[in-house]
VEXDREN-2710 file (C-alpha; in Angstrom, 1 decimal):
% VEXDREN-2710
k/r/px/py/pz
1/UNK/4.2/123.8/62.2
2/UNK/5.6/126.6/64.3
3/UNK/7.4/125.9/67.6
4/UNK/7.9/127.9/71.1
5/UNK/9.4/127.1/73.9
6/UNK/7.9/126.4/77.7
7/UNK/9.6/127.3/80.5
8/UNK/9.1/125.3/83.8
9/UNK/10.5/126.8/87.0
10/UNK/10.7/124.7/90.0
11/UNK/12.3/122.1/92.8
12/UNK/13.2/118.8/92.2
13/UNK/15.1/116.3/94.5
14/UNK/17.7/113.9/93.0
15/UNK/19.6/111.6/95.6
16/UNK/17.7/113.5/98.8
17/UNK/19.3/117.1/97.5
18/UNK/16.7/119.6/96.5
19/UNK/18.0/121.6/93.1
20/UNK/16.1/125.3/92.1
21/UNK/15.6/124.2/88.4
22/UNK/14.6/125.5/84.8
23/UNK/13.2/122.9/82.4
24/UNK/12.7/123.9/78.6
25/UNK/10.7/122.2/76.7
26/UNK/10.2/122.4/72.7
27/UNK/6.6/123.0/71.8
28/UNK/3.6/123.4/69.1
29/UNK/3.3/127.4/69.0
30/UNK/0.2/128.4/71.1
31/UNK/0.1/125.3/72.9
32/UNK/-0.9/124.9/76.4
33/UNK/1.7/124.0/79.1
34/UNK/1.6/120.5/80.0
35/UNK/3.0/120.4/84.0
36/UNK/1.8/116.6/83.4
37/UNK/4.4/115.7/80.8
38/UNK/7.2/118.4/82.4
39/UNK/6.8/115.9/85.8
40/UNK/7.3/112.9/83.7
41/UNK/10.6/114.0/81.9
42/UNK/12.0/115.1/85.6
43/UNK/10.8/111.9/86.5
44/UNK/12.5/109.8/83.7
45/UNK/15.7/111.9/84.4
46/UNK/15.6/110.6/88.1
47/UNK/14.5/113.3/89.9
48/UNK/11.7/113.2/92.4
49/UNK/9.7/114.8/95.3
50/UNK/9.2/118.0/93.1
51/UNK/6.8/120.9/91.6
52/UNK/6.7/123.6/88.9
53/UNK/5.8/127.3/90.5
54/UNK/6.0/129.3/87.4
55/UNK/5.6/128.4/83.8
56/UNK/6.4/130.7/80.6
57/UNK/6.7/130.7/77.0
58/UNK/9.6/132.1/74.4
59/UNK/9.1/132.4/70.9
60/UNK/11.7/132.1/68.6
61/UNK/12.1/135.1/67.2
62/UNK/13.2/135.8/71.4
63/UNK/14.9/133.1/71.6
64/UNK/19.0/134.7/71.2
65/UNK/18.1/138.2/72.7
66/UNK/20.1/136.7/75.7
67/UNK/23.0/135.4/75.0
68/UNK/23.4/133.3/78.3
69/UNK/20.2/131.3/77.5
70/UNK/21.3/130.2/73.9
71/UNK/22.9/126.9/74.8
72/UNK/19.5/125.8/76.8
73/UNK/17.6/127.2/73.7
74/UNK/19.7/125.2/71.4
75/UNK/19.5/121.7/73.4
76/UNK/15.8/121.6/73.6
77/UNK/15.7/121.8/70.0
78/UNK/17.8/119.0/69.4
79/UNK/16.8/117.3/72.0
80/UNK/13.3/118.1/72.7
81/UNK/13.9/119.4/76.4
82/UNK/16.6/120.7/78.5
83/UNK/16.9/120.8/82.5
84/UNK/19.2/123.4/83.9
85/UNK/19.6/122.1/87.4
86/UNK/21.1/125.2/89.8
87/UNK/23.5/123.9/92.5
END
């Protein structure tokens, strides 16, 4: 099956600090976001008191056009989901 990538933007708190954050999360192609399970994984990473604001999708034939984002890219596939937490 073919895979894209969701893109949750948002604020979480971890230990009373508020972070801006991006969460990538590996999906089924043509799949519809699921804030439900994006909430859960922020959840069972610790962080709390939080909400998505914007949500987007990446295919992956745009998945290296930027260079910067690669790493992120490359983590949710091996791991399923990666949090970029802005400090």
């Amino acid at each position: 099956m073919e895979k894209e990538f969701h893109i949750y933007l948002g604020k979480f708190k971890i230990d009373e600090n508020e972070f801006p954050l991006m969460l990538y999360i590996l999906a089924e192609k043509d799949s519809e976001y699921n804030i439900d399970y994006a909430v859960s994984i922020m959840e069972d990473e610790g962080f709390e008191d939080g909400n998505f604001n914007k949500v987007g999708k990446k295919n992956f034939e745009e998945m290296y056009e930027d260079e910067k984002f690669k790493e992120y890219f490359e983590s949710a596939l091996e791991f399923g989901y990666c949090i970029v937490k802005y400090t």
